[in-house]
MDTraj code that builds the backbone (N, CA, C; nanometers):
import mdtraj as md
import numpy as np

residues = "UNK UNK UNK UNK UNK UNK UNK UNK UNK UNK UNK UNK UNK UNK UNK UNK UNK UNK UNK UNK UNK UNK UNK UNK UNK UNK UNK UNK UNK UNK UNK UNK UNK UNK UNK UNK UNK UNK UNK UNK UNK UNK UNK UNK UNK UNK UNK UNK UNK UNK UNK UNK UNK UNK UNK UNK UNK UNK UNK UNK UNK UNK UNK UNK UNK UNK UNK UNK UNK UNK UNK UNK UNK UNK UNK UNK UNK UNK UNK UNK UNK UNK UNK UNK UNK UNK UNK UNK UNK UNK UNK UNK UNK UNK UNK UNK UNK UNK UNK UNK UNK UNK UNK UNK UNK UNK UNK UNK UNK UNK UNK UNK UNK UNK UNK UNK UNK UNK UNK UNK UNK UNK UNK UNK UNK UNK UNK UNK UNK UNK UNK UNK UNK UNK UNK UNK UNK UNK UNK UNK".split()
xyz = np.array([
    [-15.8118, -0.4314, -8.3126],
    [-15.9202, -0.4598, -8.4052],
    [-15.8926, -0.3951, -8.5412],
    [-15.8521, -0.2989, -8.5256],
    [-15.8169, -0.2032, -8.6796],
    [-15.6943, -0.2381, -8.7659],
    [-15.5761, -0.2700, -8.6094],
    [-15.4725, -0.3518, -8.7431],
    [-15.4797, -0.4745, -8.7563],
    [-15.5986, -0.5625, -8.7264],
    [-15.6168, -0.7050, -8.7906],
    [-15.7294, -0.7033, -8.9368],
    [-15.7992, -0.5349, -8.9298],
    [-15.8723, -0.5390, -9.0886],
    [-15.7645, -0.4763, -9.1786],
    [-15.6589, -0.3829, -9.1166],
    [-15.5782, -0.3024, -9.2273],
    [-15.4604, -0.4103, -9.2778],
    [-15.4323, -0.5262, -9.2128],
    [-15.3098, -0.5856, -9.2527],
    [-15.3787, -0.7062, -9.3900],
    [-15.4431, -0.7344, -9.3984],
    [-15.4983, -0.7777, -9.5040],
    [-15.4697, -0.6706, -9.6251],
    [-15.5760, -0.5982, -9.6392],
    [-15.5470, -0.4524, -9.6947],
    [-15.4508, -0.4492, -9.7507],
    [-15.3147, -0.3991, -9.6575],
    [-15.1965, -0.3771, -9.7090],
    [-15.1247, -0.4956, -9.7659],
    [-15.1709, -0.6261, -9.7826],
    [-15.0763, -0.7028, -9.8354],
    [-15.1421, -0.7199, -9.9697],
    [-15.2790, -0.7256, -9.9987],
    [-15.3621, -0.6908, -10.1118],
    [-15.3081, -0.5673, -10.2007],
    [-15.3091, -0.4335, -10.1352],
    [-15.2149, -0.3700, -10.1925],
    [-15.0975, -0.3220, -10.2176],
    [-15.0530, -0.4222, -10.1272],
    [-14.8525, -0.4640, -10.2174],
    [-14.8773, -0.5727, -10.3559],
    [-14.9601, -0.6590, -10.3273],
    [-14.9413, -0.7657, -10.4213],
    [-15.0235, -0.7259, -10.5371],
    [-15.1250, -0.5929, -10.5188],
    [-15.1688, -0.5540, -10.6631],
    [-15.0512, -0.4278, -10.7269],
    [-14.9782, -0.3781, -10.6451],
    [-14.8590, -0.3029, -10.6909],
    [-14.7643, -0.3492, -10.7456],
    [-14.6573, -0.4618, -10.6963],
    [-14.6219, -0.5575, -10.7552],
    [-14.6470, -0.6181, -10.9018],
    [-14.7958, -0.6283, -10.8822],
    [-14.8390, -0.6634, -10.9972],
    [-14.8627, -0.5996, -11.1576],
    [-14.8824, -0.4789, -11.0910],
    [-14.9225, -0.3621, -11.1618],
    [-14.8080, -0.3482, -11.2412],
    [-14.6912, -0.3354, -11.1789],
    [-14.5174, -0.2936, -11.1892],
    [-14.4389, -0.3984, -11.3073],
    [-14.4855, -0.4895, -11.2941],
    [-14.5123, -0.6176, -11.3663],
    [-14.5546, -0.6070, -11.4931],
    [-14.6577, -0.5964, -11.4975],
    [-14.7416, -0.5762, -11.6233],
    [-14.7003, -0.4868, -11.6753],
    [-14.6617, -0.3374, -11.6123],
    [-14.6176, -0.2275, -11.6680],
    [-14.4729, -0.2698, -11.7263],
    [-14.4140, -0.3152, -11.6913],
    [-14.2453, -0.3309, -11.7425],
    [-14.2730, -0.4405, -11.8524],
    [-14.3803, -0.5531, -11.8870],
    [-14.3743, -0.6703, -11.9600],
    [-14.4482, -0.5472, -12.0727],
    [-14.5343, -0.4396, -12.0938],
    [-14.5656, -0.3414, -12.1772],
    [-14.4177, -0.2737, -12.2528],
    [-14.3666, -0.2306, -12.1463],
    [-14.3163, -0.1558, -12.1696],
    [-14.1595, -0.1903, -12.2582],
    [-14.1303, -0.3672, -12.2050],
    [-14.0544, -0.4683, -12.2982],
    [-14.0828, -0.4661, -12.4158],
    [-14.2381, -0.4559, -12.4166],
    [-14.3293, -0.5220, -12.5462],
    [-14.3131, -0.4109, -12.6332],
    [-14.2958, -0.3082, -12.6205],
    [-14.2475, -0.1493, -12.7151],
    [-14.1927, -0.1674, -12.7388],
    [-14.0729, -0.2077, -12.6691],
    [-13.9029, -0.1498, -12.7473],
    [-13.9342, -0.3041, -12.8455],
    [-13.9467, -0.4093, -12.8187],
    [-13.9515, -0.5048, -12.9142],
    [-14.0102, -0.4985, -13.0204],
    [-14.1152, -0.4147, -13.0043],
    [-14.2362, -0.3817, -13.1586],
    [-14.0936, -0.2891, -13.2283],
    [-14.0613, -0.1670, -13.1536],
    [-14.0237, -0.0391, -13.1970],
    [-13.8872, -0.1079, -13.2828],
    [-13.8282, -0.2156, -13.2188],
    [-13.6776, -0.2319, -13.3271],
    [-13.7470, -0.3397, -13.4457],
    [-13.8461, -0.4419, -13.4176],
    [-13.8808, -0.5119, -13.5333],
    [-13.9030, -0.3897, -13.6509],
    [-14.0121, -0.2939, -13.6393],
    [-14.0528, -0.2117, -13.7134],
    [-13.9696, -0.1044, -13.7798],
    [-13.8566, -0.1038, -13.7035],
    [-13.6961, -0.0020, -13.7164],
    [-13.7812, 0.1271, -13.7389],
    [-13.8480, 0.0935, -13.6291],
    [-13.9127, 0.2757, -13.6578],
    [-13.7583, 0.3370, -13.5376],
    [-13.8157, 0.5219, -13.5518],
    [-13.7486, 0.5622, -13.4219],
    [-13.8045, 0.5205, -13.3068],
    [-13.7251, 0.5126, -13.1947],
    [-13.7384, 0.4849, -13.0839],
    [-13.7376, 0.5631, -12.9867],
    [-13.8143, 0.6666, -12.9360],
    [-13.7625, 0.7811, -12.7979],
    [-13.6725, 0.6878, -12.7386],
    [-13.6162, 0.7456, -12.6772],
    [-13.5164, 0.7319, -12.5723],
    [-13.6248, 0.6984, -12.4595],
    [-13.7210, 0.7237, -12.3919],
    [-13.7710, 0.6886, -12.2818],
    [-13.8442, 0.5542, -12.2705],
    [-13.8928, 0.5291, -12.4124],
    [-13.8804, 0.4157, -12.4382],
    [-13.7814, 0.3172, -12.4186],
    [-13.6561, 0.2709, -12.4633],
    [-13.5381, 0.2221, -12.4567],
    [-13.5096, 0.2120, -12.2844],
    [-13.5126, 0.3464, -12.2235],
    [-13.4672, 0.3373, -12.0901],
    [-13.5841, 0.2990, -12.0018],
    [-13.7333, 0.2689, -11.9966],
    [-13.8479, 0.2158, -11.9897],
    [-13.8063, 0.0756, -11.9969],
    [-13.7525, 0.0641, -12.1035],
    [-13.7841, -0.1227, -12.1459],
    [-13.6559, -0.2126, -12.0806],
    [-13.5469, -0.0951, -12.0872],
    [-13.4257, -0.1889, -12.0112],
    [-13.4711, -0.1589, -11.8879],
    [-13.5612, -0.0430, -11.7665],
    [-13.5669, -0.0478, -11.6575],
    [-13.6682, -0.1725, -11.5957],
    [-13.7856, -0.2131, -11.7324],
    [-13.9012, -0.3001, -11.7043],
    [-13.7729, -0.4956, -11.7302],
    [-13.7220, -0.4896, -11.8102],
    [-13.6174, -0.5853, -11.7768],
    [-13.4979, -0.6410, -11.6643],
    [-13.4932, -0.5171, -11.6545],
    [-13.4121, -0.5125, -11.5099],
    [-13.4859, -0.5745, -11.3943],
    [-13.6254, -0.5150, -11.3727],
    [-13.7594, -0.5396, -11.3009],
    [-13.7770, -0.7101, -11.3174],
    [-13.8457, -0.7234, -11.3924],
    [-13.8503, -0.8702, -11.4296],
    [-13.7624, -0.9560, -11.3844],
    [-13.6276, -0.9626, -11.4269],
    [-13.4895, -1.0229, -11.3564],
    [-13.4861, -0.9810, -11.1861],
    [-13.5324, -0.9222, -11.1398],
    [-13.5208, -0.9020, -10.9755],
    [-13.6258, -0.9612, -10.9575],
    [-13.7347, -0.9328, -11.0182],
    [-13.8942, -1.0474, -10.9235],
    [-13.9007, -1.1578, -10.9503],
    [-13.8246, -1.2380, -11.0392],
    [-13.7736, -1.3884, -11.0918],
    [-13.6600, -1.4065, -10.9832],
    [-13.5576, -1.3329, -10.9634],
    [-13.4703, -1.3795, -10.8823],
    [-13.5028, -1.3902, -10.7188],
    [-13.5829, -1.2703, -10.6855],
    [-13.6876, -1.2964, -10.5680],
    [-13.7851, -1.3540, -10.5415],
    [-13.8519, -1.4258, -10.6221],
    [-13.9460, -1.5740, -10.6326],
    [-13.8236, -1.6687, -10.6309],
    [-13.7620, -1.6526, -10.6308],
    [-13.6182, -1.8281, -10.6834],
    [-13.5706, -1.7968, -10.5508],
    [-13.5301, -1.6445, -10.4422],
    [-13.4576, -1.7008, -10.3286],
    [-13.5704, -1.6228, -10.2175],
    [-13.6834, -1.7245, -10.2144],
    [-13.7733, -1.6805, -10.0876],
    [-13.7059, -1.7209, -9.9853],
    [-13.6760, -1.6669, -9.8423],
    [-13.6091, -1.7077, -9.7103],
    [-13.7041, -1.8128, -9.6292],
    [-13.6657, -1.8603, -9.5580],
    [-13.7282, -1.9728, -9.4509],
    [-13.7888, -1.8640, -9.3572],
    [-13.9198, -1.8578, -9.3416],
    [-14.0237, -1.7990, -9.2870],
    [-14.0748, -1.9248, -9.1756],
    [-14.1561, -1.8501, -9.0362],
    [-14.1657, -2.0091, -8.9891],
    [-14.3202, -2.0240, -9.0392],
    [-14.3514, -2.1546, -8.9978],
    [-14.4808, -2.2336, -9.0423],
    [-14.5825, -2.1236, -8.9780],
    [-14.6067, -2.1449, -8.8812],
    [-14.6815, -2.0900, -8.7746],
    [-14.7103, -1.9462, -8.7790],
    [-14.6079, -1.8589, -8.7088],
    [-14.6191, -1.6963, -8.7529],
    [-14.6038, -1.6343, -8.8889],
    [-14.5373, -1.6823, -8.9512],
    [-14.4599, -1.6435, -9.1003],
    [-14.3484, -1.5149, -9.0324],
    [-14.3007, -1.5618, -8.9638],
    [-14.2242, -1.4424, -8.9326],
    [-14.0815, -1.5090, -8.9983],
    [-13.9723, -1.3895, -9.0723],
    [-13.8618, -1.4275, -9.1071],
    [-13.7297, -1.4144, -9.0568],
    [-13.7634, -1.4031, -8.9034],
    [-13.6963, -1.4026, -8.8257],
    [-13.6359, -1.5984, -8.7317],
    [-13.5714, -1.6551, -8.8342],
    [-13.5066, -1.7607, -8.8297],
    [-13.4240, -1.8023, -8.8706],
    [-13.3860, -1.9005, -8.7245],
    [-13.2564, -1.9218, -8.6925],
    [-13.2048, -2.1277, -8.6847],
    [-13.1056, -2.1433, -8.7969],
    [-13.0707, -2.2957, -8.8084],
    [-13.0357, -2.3064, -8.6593],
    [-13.0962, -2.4109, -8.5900],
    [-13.0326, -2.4535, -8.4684],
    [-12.9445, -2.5933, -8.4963],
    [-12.9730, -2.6625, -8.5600],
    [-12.9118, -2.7876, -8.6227],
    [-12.8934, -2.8569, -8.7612],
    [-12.7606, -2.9170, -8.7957],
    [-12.8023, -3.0064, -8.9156],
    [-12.7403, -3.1553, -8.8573],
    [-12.8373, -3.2218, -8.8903],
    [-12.8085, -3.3869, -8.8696],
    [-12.8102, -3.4607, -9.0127],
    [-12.6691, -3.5043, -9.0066],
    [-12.6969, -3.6499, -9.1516],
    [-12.8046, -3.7573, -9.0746],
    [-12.8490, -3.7603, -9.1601],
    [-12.9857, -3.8830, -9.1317],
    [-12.8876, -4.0107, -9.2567],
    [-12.8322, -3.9838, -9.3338],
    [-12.8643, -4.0880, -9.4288],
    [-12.7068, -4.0800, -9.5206],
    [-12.6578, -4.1370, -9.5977],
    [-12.5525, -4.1530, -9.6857],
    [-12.4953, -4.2808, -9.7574],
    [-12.5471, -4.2531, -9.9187],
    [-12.5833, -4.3775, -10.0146],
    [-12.4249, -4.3242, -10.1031],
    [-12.4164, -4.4034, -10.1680],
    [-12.3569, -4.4265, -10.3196],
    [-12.4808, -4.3930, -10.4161],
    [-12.4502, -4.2858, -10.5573],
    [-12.5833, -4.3143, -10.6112],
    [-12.5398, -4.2346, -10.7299],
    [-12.5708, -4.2286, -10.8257],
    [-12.5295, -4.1625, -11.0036],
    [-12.6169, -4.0687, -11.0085],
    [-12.4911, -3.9621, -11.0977],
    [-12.5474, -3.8584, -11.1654],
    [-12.5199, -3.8433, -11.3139],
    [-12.6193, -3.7494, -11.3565],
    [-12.5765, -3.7894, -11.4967],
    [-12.5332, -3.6565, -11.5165],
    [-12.4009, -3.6079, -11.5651],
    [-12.3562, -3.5236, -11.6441],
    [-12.3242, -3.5286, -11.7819],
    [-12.3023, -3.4041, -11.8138],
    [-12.2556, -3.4047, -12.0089],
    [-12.1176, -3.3565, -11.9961],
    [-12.0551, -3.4073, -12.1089],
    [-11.8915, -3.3402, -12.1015],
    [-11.8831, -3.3519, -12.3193],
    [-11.8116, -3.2447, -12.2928],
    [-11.7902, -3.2543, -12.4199],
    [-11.6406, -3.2989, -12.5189],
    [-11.6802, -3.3690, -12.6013],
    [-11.5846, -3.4725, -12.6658],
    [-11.4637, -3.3544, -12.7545],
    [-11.3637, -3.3987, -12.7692],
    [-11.2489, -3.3258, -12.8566],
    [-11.3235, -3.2757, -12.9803],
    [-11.3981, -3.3433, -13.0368],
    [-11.4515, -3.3502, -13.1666],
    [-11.5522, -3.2322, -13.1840],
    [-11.6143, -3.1467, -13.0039],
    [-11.7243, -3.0545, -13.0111],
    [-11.7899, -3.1429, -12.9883],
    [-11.8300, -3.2565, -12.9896],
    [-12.0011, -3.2989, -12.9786],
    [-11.9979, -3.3094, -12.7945],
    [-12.0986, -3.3307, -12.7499],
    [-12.1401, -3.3477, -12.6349],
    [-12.2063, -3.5065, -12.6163],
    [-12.1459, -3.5742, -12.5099],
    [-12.2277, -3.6979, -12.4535],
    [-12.2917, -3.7115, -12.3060],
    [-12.4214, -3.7581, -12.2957],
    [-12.4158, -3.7750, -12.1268],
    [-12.3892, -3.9115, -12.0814],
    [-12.3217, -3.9124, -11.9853],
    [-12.2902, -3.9895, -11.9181],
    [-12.3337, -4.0264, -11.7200],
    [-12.3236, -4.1194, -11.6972],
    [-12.3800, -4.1361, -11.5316],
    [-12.2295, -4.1834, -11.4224],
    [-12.1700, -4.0302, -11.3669],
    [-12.0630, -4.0960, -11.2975],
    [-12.0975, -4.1035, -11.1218],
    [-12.0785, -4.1985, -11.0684],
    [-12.1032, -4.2079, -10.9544],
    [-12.0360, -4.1202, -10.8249],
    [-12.1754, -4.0911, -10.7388],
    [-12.1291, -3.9455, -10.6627],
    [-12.1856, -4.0131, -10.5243],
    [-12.1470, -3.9447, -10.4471],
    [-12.1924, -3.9539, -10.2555],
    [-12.3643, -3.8432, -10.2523],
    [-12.4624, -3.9827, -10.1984],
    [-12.5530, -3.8860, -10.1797],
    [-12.5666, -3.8653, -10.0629],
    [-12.6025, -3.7637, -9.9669],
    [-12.6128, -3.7862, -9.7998],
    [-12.7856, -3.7061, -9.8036],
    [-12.8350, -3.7249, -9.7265],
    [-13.0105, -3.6853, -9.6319],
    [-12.9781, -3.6381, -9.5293],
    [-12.9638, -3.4735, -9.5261],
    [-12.9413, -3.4047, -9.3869],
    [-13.0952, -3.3454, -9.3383],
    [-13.1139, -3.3556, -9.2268],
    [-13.1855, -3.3085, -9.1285],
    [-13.1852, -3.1384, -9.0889],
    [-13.2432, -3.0558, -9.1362],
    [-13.1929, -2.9016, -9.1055],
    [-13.3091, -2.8850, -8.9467],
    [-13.2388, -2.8614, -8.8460],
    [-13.3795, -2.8033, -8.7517],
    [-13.3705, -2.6176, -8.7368],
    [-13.4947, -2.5803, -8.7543],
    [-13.5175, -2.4401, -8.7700],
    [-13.5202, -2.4043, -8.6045],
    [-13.5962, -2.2739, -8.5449],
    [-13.6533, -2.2588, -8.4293],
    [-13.6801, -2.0956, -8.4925],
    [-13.7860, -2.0015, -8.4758],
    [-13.8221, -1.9017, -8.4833],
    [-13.7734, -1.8529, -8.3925],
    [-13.7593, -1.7253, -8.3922],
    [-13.7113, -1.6182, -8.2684],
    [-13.8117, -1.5681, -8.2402],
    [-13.9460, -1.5352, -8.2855],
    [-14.0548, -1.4734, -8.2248],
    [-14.0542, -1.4924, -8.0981],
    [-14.0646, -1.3650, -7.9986],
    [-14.0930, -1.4086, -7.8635],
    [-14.2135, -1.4659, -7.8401],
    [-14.3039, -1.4749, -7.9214],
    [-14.4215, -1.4890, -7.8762],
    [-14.4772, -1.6609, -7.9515],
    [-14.3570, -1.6951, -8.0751],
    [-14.3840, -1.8301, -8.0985],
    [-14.3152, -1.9408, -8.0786],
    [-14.1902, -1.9055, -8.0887],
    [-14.0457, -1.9757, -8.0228],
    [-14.0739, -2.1868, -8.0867],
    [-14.1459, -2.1813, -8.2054],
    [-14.1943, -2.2844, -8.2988],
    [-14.0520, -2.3502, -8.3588],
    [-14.0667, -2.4683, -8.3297],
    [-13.9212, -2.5591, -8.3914],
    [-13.9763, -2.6443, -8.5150],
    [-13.9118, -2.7083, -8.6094],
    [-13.9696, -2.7226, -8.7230],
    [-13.8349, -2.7789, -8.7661],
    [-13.8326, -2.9049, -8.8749],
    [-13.7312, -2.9657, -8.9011],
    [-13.7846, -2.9942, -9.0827],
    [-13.6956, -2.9482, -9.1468],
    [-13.6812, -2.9477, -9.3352],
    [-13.5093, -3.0941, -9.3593],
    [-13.6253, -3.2251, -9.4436],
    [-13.4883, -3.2797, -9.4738],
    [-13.4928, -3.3030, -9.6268],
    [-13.3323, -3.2456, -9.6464],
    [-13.3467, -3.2184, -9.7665],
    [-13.1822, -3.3503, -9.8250],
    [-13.1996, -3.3794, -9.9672],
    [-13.0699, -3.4309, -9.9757],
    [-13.0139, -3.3821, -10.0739],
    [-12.9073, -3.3849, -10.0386],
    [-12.7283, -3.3293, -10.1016],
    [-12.6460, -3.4223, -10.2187],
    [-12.5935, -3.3679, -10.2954],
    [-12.5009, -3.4583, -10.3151],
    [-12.3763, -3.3528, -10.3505],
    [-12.2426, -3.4925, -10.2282],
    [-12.1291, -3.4333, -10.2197],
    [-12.0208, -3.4778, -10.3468],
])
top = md.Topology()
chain = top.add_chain()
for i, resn in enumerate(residues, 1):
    res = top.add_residue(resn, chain, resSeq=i)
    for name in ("N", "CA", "C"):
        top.add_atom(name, md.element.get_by_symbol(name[0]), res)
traj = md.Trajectory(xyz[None], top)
């Protein structure tokens, strides 16, 4: 009963810490950027503040961009690919840019292999053992 009111709780206060950490480093960006427009001096704790709140920023952008496959059901991130199946494989254009001798750049549409694979998941939870299938398509 107590750890089904405290686990709420604690994810409330990760995600207001997080947040907090956030705001504090987008401040603390926002200094050193005032401090060199203005060419005032700059402490040093400042400077090492604003590259540590940048650093910050670039890791919680790059950890929103590679969230892991969690399952549906438990959210547990304990999963495991049991299969990939081609479902599908077309002819189909992409458009790339290449750039001309001259420096300029053109786009163009050269034709590529698209395939539709089938990924099947399965959780390891002992207690959910949930299968679940993501189809996503490729091009080779």
């Amino acid at each position: 009963m107590l750890k089904s009111i405290l686990k709420p709780i604690g994810h409330i206060l990760k995600l207001l810490i997080k947040t907090a950490l956030f705001l504090l480093s987008l401040l603390f960006i926002l200094m050193l950027i005032i401090g060199f427009v203005d060419n005032k001096k700059i402490p040093t704790e400042f400077i090492v503040f604003g590259i540590l709140g940048i650093c910050y920023i670039c890791y919680t952008f790059n950890s929103w961009a590679n969230k892991p496959e969690v399952c549906p059901v438990c959210k547990s991130g304990k999963i495991e690919l049991d299969s990939i199946k081609e479902i599908d494989r077309w002819l189909g254009k992409t458009k790339v840019r290449e750039r001309m001798a001259s420096g300029k750049t053109r786009e163009r549409y050269i034709q590529c292999t698209k395939v539709k694979k089938r990924y099947t998941y399965c959780c390891q939870n002992p207690n959910c053992k949930h299968t679940y299938t993501k189809i996503r398509e490729e091009e080779l």
